[in-house]
Residue, then its C-alpha position, 0 to 999 in steps of 0.5 A: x540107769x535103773x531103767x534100761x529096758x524101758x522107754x524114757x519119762x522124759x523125752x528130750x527132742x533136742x538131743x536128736x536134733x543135736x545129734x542129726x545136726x552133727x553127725x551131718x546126716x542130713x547130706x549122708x541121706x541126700x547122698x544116699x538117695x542121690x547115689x541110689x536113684x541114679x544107679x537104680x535108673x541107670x542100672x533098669x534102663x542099661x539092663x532093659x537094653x541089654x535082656x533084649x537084645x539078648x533075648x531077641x535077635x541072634x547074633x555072632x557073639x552073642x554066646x560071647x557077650x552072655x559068657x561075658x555077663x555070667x563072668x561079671x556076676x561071679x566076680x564079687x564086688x567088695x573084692x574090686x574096692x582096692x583096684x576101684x579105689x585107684x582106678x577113681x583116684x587116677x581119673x579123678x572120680x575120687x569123692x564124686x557120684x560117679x566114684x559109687x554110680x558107676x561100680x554099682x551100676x557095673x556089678x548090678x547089670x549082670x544080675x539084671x541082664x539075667x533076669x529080664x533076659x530069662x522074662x522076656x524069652x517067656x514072652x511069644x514071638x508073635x507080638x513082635x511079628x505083629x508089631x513089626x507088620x503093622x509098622x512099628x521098628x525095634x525101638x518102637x517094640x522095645x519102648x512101647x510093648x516089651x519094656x511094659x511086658x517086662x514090669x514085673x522082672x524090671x521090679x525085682x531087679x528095682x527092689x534087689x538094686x536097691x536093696x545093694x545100693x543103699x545097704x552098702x556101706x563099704x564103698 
């Protein structure tokens, strides 16, 4: 006490064990880790997708389906944690993952369709004519030429996810 401000003289390891053994947060950082690769995953591969198909083929809906995604970025997610809450307790997700995977992953998708979206228009069409030319289907496109074109969009959208899902003590 006559030394607030200063490092201790003695320092008493056993005390952070003590402490990291009873606060149980040895789980709490397995769990948190679990949450946050599974969602970050789920969240780059869904939202890979979705940008190009968006960015790539003209459809019918698909002013539909990018209203639809702008929409759900401006709902916020800790407004949806009473309605989440009872939606998890009658499915029976309560106290599992998926109860945190799946919310993250829904309110992160907007953000990451958006982004990847705005990439991939940037990239010329003639590399996905070439492909398809010499052969290559759309899978092929996506798999072997897009999604590496698209590294750097995918690693904003890695670092902002991650950032959300590991931070968020709410839920």
């Amino acid at each position: 006490y006559s030394r607030p401000f200063l490092l201790p003289t003695v320092w008493k390891w056993d005390n952070l064990v003590r402490a990291w053994k009873v606060s149980g947060m040895g789980l709490s950082l397995w769990n948190s880790t679990v949450v946050t690769v599974l969602s970050l995953v789920l969240t780059l591969i869904l939202g890979a997708l979705a940008a190009f198909v968006l960015a790539r083929f003209e459809f019918k809906l698909k002013a539909f389906f990018t209203g639809l995604f702008l929409l759900g970025m401006l709902i916020p997610i800790h407004s949806t944690l009473v309605p989440l809450f009872i939606i998890m307790k009658k499915v029976g997700l309560l106290n599992t993952y998926g109860a945190l995977i799946l919310p993250y992953v829904a309110f992160e998708l907007p953000l990451a369709i958006f982004v990847v979206a705005a990439y991939l228009v940037s990239i010329p069409k003639e590399i996905e004519e070439a492909a398809l030319i010499d052969g290559t289907g759309y899978w092929g496109i996506f798999f072997r030429m897009m999604l590496p074109l698209s590294l750097p969009a995918l690693s904003t959208v890695a670092i902002l996810g991650f950032l959300r899902f590991w931070n968020d003590f709410a839920f």
